[in-house]
N, C-alpha and C positions, 0 to 999 in steps of 0.2 A: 819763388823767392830765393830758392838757393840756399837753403841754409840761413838767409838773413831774415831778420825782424820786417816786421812793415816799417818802422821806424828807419832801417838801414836802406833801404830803396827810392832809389825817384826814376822816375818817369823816363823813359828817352827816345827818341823819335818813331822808330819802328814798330811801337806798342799801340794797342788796339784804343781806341774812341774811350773804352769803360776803363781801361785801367789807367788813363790817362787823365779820366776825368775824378777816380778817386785817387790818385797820387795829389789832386789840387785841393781836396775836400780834407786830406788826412791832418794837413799841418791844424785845423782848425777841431779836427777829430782829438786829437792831441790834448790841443788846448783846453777841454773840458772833460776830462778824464783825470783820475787817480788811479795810480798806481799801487799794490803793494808790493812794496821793494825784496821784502824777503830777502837775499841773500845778496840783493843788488847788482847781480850780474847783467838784467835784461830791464833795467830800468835806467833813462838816461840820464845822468846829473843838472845836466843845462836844460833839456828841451820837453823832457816829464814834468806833469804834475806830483810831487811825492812828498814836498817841503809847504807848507800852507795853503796856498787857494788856486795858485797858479804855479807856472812855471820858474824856476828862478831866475831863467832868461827874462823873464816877464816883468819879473821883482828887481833885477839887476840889471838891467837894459846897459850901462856902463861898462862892467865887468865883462859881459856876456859877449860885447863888441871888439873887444882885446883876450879873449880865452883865444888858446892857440888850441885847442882840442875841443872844440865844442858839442861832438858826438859821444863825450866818454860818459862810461856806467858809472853809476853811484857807488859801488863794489871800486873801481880802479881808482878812484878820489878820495877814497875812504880808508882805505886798506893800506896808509904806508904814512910816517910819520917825518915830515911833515907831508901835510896833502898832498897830492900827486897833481897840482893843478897849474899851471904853466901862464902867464899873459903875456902878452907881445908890449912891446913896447907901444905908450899911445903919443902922437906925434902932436896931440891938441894944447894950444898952451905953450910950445917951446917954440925958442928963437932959435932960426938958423941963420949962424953966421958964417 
C-alpha cells in the first residue's frame, strides 16, 4: 500500500488475480461500513460511511457529481471556515449561446 489507505488505491494492470479482484469488492466493502472519524484524518468526506446510514456520495448523488475533490478527509472539510469544499461548475440546465 505505500503508505496509503485501502481506500487511496486501485487496482492496475500488472497486479496479481486476488488483489485485483478485492480492489473490485472494496468500493462495495465501503458502502456498508462505519467509520469512526475521530480526528477525521483517515476518514473520507464523500465516499465513507460517517454521516447517517450511507455514504453522503450516496445521500447527495447531485453534489457528489460536481465535488472537484471527492477523495478529501472529513478533517480537511471540516477544519477551515468556510468549508473547504470546492464544486465545479454543473453544465445541466444552461443554455449555450
Amino acid at each position: 500500500l505505500n503508505n496509503k489507505t485501502l481506500a487511496q488505491v486501485n487496482a492496475r494492470p500488472t497486479d496479481s488475480p486476488f488483489w485485483k479482484g478485492l480492489m473490485k469488492t472494496k468500493v462495495t466493502f465501503f458502502h456498508h461500513v462505519k467509520f469512526l472519524i475521530g480526528n477525521g484524518t483517515s476518514t473520507r468526506f464523500w465516499e465513507d460511511t460517517w454521516l447517517g446510514e450511507t455514504p453522503l456520495a450516496l445521500q447527495y448523488p447531485s453534489l457528489y457529481n460536481i465535488v472537484q475533490r471527492k477523495e478529501d478527509y472529513v478533517t480537511t472539510v471540516l477544519n477551515s471556515v468556510p468549508l473547504n469544499i470546492q464544486f465545479r461548475r454543473s453544465l445541466v440546465g444552461e443554455r449555450w449561446n
